[in-house]
C-alpha positions as a Markdown table, in Angstrom:
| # | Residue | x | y | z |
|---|---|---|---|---|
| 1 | Unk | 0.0 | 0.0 | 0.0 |
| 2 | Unk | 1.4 | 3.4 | -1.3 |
| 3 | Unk | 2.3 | 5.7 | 2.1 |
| 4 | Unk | -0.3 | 8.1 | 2.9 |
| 5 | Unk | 0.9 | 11.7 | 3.9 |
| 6 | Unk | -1.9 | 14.3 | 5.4 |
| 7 | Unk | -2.3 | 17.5 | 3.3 |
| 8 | Unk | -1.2 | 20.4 | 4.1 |
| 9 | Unk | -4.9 | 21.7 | 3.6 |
| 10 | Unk | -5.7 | 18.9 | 6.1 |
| 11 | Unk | -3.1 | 20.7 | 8.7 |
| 12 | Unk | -4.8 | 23.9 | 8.1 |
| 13 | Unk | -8.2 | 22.6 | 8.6 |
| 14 | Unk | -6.7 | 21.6 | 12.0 |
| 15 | Unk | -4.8 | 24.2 | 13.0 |
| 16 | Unk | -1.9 | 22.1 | 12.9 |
| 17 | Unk | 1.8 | 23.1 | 12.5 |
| 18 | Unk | 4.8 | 20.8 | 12.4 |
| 19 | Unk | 8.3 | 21.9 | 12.9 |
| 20 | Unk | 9.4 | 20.7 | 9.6 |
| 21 | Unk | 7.5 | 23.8 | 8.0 |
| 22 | Unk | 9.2 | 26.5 | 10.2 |
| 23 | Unk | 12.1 | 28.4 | 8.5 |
| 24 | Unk | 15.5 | 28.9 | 9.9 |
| 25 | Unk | 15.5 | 32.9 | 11.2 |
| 26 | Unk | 17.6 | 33.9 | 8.4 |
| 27 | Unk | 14.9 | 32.4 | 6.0 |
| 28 | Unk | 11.3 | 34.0 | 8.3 |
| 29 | Unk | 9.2 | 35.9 | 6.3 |
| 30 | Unk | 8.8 | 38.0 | 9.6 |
| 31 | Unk | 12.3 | 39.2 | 9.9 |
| 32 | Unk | 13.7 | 38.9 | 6.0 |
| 33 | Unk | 11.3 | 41.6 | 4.3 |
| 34 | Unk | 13.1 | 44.3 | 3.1 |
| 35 | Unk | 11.1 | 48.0 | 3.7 |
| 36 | Unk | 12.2 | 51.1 | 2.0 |
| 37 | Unk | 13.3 | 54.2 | 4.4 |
| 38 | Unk | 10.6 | 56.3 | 4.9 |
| 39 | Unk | 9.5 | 59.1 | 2.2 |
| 40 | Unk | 10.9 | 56.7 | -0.3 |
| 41 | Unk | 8.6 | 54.9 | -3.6 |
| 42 | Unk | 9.3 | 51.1 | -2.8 |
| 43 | Unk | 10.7 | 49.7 | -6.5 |
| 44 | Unk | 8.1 | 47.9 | -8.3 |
| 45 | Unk | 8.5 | 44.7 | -11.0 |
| 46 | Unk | 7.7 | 45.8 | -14.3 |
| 47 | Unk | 4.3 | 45.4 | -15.5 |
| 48 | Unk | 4.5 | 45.3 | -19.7 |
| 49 | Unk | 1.8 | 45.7 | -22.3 |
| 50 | Unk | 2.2 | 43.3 | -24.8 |
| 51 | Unk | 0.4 | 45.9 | -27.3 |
| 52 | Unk | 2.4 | 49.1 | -27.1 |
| 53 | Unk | 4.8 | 49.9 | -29.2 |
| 54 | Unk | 9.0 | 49.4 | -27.6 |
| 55 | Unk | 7.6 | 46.3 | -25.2 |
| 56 | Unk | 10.4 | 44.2 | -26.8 |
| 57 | Unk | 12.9 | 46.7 | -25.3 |
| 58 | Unk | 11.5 | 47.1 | -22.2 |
| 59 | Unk | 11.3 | 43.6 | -22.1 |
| 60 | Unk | 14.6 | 42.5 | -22.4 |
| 61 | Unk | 15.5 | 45.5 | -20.2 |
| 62 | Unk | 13.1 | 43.8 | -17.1 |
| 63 | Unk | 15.0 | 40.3 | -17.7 |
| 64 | Unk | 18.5 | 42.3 | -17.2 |
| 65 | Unk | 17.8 | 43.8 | -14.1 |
| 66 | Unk | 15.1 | 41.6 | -12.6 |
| 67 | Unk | 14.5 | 38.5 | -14.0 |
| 68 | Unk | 11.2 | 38.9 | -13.8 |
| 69 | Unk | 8.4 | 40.8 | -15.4 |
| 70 | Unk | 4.2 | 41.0 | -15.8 |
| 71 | Unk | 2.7 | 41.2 | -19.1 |
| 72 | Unk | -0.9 | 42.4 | -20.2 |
| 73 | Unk | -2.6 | 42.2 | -23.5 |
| 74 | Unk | -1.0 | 39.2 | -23.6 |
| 75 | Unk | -3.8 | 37.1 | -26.1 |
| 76 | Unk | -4.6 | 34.7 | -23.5 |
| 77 | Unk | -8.7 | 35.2 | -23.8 |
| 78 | Unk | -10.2 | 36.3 | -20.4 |
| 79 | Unk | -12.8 | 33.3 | -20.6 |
| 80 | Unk | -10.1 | 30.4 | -20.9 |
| 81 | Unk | -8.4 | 31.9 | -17.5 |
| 82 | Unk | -11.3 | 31.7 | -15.9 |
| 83 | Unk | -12.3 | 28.2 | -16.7 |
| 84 | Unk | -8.7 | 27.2 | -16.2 |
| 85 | Unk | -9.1 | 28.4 | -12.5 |
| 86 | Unk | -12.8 | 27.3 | -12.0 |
| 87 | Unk | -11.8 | 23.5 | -12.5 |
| 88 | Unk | -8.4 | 23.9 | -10.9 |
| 89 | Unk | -10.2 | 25.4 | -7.5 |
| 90 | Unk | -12.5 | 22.4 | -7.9 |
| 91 | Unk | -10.2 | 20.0 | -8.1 |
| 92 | Unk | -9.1 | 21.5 | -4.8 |
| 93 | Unk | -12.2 | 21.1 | -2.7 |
| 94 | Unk | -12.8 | 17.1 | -3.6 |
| 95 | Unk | -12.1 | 14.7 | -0.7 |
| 96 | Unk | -8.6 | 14.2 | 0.3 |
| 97 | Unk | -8.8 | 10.4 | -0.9 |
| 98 | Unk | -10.3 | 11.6 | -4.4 |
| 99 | Unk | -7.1 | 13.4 | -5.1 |
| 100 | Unk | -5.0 | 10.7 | -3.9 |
| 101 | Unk | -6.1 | 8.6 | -6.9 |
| 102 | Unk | -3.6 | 11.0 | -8.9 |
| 103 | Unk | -0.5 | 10.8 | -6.6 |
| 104 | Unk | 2.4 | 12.2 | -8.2 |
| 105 | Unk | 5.0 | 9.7 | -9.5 |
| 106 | Unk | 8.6 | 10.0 | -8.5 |
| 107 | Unk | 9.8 | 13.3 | -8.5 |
| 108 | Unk | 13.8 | 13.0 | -8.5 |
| 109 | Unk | 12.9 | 10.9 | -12.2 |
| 110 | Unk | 12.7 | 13.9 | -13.4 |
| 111 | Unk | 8.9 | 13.5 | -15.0 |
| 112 | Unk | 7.2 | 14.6 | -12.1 |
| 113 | Unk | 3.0 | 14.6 | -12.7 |
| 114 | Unk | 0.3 | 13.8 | -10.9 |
| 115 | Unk | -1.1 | 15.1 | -7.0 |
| 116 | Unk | 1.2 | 16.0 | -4.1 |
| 117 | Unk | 1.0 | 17.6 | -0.5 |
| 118 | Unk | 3.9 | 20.0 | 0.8 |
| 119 | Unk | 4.0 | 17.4 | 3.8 |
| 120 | Unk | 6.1 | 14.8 | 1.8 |
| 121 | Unk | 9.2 | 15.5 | -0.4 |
| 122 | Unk | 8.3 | 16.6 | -3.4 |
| 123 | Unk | 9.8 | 18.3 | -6.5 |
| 124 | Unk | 11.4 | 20.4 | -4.3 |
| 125 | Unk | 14.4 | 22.3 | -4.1 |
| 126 | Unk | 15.0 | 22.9 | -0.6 |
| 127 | Unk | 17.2 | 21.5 | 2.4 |
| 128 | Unk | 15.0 | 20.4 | 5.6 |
| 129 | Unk | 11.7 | 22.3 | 5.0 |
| 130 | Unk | 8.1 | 21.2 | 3.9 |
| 131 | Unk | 6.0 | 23.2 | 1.7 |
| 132 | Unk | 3.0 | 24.7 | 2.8 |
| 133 | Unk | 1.6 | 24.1 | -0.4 |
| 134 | Unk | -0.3 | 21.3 | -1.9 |
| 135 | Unk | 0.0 | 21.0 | -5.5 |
| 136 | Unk | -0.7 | 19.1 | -9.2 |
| 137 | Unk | 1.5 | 18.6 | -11.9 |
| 138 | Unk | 0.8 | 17.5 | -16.1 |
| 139 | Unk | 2.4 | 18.1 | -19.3 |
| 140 | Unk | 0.1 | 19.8 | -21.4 |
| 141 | Unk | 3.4 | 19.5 | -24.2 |
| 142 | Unk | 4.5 | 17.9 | -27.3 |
| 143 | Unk | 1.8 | 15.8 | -27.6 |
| 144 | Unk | 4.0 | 12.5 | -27.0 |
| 145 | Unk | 4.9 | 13.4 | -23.0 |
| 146 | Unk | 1.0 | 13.8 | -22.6 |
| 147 | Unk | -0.4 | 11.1 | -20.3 |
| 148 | Unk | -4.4 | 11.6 | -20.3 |
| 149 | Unk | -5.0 | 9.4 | -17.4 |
| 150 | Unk | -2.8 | 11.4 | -14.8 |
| 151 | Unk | -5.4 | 14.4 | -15.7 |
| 152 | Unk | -8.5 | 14.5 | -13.2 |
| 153 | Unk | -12.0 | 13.1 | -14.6 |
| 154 | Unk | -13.6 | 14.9 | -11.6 |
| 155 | Unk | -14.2 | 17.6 | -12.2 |
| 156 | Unk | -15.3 | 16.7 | -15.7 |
| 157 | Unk | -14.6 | 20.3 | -17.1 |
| 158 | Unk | -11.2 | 19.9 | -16.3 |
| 159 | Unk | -10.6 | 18.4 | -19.6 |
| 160 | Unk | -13.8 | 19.4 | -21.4 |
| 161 | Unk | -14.9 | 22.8 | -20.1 |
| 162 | Unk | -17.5 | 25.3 | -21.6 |
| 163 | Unk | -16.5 | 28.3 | -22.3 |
| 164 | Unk | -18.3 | 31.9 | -23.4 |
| 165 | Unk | -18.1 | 33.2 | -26.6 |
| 166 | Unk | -15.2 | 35.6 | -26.4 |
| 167 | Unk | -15.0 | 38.5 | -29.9 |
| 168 | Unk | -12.6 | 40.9 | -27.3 |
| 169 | Unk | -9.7 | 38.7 | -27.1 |
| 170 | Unk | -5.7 | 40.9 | -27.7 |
| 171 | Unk | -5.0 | 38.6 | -31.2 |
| 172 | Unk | -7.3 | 36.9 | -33.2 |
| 173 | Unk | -6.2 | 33.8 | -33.5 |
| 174 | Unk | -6.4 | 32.8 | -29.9 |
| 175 | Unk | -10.4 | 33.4 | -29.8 |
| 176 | Unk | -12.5 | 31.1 | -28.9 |
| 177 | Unk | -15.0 | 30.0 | -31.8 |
| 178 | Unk | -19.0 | 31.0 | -31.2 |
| 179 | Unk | -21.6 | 28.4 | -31.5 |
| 180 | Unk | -23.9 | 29.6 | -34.9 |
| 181 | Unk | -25.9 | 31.1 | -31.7 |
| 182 | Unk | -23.2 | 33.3 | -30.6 |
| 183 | Unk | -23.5 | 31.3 | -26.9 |
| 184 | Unk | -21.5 | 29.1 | -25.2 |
| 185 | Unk | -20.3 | 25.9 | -26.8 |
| 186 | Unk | -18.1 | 22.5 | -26.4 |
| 187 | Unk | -14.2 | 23.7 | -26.0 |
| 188 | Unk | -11.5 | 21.5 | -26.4 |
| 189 | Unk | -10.1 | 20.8 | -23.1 |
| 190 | Unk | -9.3 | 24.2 | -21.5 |
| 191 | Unk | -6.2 | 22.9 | -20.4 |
| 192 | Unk | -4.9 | 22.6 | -23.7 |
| 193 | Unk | -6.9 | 25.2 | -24.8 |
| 194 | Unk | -4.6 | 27.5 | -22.4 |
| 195 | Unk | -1.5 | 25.4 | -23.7 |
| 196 | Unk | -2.0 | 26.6 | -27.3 |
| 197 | Unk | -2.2 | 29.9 | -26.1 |
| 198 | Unk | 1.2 | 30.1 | -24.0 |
| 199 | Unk | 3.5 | 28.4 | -26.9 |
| 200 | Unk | 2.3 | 31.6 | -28.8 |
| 201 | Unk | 3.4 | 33.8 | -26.1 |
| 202 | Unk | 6.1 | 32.0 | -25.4 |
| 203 | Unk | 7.4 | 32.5 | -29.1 |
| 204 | Unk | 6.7 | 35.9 | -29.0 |
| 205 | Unk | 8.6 | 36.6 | -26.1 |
| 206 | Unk | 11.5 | 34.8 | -26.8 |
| 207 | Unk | 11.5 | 36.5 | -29.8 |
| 208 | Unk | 11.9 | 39.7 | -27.8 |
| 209 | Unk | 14.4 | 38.0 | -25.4 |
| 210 | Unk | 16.1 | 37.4 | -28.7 |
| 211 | Unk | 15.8 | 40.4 | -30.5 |
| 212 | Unk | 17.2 | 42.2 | -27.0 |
| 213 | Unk | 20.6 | 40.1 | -27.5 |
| 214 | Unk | 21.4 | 41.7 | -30.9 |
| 215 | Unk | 20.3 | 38.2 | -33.0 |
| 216 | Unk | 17.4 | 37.3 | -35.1 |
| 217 | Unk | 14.4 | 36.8 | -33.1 |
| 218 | Unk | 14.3 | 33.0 | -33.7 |
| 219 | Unk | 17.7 | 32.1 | -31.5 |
| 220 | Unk | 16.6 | 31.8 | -28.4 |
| 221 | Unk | 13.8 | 28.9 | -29.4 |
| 222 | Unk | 16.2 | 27.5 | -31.6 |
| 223 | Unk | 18.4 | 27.1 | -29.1 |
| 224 | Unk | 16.2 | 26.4 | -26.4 |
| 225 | Unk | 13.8 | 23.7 | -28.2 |
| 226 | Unk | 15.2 | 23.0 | -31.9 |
| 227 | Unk | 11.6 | 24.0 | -32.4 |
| 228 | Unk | 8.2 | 25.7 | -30.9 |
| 229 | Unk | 6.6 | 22.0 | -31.6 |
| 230 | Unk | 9.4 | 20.5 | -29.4 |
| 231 | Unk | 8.7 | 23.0 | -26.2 |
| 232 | Unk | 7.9 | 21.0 | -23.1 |
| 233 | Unk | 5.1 | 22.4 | -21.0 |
| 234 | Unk | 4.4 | 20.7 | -17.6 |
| 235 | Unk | 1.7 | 22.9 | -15.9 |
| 236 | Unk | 1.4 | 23.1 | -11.8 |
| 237 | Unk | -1.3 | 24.2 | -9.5 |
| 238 | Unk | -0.4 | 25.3 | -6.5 |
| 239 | Unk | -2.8 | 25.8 | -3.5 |
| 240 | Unk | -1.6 | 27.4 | -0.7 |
| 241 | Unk | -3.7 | 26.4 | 2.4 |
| 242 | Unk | -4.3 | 29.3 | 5.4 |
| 243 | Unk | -1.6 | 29.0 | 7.9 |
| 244 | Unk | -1.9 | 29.7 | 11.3 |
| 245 | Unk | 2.1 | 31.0 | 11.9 |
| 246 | Unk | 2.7 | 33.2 | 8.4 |
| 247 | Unk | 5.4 | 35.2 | 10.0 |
| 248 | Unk | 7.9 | 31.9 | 10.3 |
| 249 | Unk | 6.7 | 29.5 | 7.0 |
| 250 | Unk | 6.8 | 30.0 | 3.7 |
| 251 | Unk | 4.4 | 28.2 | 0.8 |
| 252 | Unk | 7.8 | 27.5 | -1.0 |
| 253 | Unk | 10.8 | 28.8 | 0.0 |
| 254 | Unk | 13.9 | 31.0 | -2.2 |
| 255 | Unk | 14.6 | 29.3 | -5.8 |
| 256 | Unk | 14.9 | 30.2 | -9.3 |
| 257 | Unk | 12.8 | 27.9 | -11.7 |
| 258 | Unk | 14.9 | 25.1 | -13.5 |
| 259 | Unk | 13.2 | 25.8 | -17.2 |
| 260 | Unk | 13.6 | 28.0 | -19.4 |
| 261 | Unk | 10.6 | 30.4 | -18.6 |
| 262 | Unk | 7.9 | 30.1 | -16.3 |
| 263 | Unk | 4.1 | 31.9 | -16.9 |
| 264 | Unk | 2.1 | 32.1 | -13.6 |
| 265 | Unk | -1.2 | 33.1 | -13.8 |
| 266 | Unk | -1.9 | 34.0 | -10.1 |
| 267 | Unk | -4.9 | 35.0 | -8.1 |
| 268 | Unk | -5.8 | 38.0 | -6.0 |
| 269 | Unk | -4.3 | 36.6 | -3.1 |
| 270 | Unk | -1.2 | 38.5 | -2.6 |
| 271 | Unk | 2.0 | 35.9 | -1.4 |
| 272 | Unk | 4.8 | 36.0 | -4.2 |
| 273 | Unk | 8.0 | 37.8 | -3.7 |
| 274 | Unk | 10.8 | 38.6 | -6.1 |
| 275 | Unk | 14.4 | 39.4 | -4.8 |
| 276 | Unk | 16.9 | 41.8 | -5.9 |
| 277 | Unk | 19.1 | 43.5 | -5.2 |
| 278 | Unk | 18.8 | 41.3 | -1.7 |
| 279 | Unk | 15.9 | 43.0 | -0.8 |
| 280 | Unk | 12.2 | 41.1 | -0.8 |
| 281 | Unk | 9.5 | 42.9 | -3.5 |
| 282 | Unk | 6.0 | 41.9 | -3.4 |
| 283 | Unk | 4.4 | 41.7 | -6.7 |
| 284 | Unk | 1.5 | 43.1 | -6.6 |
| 285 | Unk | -1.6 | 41.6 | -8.2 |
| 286 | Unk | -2.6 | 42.9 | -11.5 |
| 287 | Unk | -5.8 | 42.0 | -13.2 |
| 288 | Unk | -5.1 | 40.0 | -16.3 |
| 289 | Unk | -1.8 | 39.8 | -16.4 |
| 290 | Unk | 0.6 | 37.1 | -16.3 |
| 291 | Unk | 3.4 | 37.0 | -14.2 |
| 292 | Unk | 7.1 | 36.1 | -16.0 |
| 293 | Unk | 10.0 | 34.4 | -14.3 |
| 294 | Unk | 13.2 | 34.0 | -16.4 |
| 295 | Unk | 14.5 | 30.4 | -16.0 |
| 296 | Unk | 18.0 | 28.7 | -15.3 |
| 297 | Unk | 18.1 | 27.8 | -19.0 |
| 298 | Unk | 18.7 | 31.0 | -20.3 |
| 299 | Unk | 20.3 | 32.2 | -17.3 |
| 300 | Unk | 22.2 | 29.3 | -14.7 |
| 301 | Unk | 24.3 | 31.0 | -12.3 |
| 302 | Unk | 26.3 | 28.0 | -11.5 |
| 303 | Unk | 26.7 | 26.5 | -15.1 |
| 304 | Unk | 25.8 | 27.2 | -18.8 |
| 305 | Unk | 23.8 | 30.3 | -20.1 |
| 306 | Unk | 21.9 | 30.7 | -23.3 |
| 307 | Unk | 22.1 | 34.5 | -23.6 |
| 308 | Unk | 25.9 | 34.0 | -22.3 |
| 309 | Unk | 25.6 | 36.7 | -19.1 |
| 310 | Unk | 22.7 | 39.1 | -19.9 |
| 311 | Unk | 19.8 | 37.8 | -18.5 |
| 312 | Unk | 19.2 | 36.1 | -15.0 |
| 313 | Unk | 16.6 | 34.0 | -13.6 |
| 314 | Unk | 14.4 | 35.3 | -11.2 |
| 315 | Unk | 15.0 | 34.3 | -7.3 |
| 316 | Unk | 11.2 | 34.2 | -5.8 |
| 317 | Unk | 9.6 | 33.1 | -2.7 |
| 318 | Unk | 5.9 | 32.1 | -2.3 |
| 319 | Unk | 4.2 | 33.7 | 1.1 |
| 320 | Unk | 1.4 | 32.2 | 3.2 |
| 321 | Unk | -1.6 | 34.2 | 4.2 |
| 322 | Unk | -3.4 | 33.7 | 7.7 |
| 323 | Unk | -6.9 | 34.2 | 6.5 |
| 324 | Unk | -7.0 | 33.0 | 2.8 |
| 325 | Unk | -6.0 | 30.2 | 0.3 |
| 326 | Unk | -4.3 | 31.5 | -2.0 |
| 327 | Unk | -3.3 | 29.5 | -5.8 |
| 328 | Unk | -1.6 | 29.9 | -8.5 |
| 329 | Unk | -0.9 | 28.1 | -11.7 |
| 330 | Unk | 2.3 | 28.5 | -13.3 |
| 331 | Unk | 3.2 | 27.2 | -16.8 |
| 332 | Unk | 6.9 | 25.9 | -16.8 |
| 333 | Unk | 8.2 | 25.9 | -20.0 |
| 334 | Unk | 11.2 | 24.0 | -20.6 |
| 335 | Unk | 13.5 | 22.5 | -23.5 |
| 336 | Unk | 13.3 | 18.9 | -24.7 |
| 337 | Unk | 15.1 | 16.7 | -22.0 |
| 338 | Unk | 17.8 | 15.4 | -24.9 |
| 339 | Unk | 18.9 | 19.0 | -25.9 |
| 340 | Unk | 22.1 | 20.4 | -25.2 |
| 341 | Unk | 21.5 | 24.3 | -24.1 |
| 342 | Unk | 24.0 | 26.3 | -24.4 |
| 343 | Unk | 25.1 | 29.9 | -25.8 |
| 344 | Unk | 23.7 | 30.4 | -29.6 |
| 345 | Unk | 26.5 | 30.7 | -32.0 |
| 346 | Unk | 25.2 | 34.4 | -32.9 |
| 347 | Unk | 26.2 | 35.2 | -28.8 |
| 348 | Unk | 29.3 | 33.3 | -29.2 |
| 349 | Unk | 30.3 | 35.2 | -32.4 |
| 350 | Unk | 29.8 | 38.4 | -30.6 |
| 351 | Unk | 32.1 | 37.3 | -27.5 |
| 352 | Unk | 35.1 | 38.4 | -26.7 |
| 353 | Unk | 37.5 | 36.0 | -28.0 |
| 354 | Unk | 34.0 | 33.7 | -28.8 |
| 355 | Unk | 34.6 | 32.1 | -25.7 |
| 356 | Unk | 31.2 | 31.7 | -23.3 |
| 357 | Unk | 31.7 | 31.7 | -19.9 |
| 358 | Unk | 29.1 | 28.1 | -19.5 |
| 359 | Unk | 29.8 | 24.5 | -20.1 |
| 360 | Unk | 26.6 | 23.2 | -22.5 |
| 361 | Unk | 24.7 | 20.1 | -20.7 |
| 362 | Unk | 21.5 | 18.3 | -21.6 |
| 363 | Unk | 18.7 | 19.4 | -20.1 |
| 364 | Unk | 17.5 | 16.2 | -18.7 |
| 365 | Unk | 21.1 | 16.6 | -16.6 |
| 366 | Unk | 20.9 | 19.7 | -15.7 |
| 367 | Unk | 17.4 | 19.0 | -14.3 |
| 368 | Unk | 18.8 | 15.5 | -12.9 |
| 369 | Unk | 21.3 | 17.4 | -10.7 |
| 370 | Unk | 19.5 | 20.2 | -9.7 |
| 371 | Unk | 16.2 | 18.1 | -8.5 |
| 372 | Unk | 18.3 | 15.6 | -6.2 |
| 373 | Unk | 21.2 | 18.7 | -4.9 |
| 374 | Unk | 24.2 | 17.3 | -7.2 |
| 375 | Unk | 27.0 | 19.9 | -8.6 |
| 376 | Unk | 26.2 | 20.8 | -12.2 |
């Protein structure tokens, strides 16, 4: 019989807190934000529109100095968010043991899907402490790492929602199709409804990223996939249970994200934190927009680097509130696990002496070694 671990939304219900979950003082929420001196505007990360004019610049300028940025008017139609969340918070509220029948496979494999609680180790990237998070992982892409029966068939919707007739959508090829009524109608599952509509805004903003480095806008995905129809996409949901001690547990605790970007469409539950500088920033939340983390792929501190030294990943934190659940559900976007990343030849061309400071490594060893703690 597979081991049964309590939820974290289980420990909330009860009030519960172990010691596992409680941060070292150098790691408290309570005594590592970071406040501005009085009279002064606290920085804030850059929120981008998509439609004006200059957004590549300012785009590749936010991945410089943060690692991190929002977008708006970013094509993803209002309605498929919304179902995307609906399902995801139902999901949520079923009985513990219906989402135990999706318990997430072994995480240091490095094809982590299915259901997991913060109480057990999980893909996680951290020394001693549990998360205060329970969570679900699938691919949504290429089509061949899709595994159906690790996606819930409760609720139904998850995989074959209904969703509104939507004509105000930012580009018109992301729209959803009206019924000959103009109503609602049969979608294809919103899941991969919302999957068709990150690899386009994935390719555009690489193409930015790309265009920002001095090369032609398709380097970065050539580099990072080969091709758009190789991307890997492993979507998460996190849910992040009230907790009784905020000041002294964090949902997930200081990382950068392993891939090579990572879309989060959050909720209005504030909790997510962005460091630089070494000073804490909340991100505040922003009504449609998508948040942007730059990943290790095109920035790796520690080994090889796609943009060879101008962009960084984005160090974040996820905060627990006292009163509310808060969830998220972030889009990892990641290069086919056989790919060697390393610096396009256009970068290397350009170096000084065409030398790039990074070793190249296949992704599936890069991600090997940083899921089980081994030196890159």
């Amino acid at each position: 019989m597979a081991e049964v671990h309590q939820s974290v939304q289980a420990m909330s219900l009860a009030g519960a807190i172990l010691p596992e979950f409680v941060r070292s003082e150098q790691e408290q929420p309570g005594t590592t934000n970071s406040f501005c001196a009085t009279g002064t505007v606290p920085e804030v990360p850059p929120v981008l529109d998509m439609a004006q004019p200059g957004c590549g610049a300012r785009m590749a300028d936010a991945a410089t100095e943060w690692g991190f940025f929002q977008v708006v008017n970013h094509g993803v139609p209002a309605a498929t968010i919304a179902e995307l969340q609906r399902v995801g918070r139902t999901f949520f509220a079923l009985p513990q043991e219906e989402k135990e029948r999706y318990a997430a496979t072994d995480p240091t494999s490095g094809r982590s899907e299915g259901y997991g609680v913060g109480t057990k180790a999980s893909r996680n990237l951290e020394e001693g402490n549990k998360l205060w998070a329970d969570f679900f992982y699938h691919y949504v892409a290429p089509a061949a790492m899709v595994n159906h029966h690790i996606w819930p068939k409760n609720p139904a919707s998850y995989r074959y929602g209904h969703i509104p007739n939507v004509r105000n959508c930012f580009h018109e090829s992301t729209c959803v199709l009206s019924s000959p009524a103009g109503d609602m109608i049969d979608s294809r599952e919103v899941t991969e409804e919302y999957a068709g509509n990150m690899l386009q805004l994935t390719r555009e903003m690489l193409e930015h990223l790309s265009v920002g480095l001095g090369v032609e806008k398709g380097a970065l995905m050539e580099s990072l996939a080969g091709s758009e129809d190789e991307l890997v996409l492993l979507q998460k949901i996190n849910s992040y249970p009230p907790c009784p001690q905020p000041d002294v547990i964090l949902g997930i605790g200081p990382h950068t994200d392993m891939g090579t970007l990572t879309v989060l469409l959050p909720d209005e539950v504030p909790g997510l934190q962005i460091c630089k500088d070494g000073r804490w920033h909340d991100v505040e939340y922003v009504p449609e927009a998508l948040v942007v983390h730059i990943g290790d792929q095109i920035e790796a501190s520690s080994t090889r680097i796609v943009s060879n030294g101008r962009y960084k990943p984005g160090m974040h934190r996820a905060m627990v509130n006292k009163e509310k659940t808060r969830m998220s559900w972030p889009l990892f976007v990641e290069p086919p696990p056989e790919l060697v990343v390393g610096p396009h030849p256009q970068l290397l061309a350009a170096a000084d002496n065409g030398l790039t400071k990074y070793k190249t490594k296949k992704y599936k060893d890069y991600q090997y070694c940083k899921l089980n703690k081994l030196p890159q």
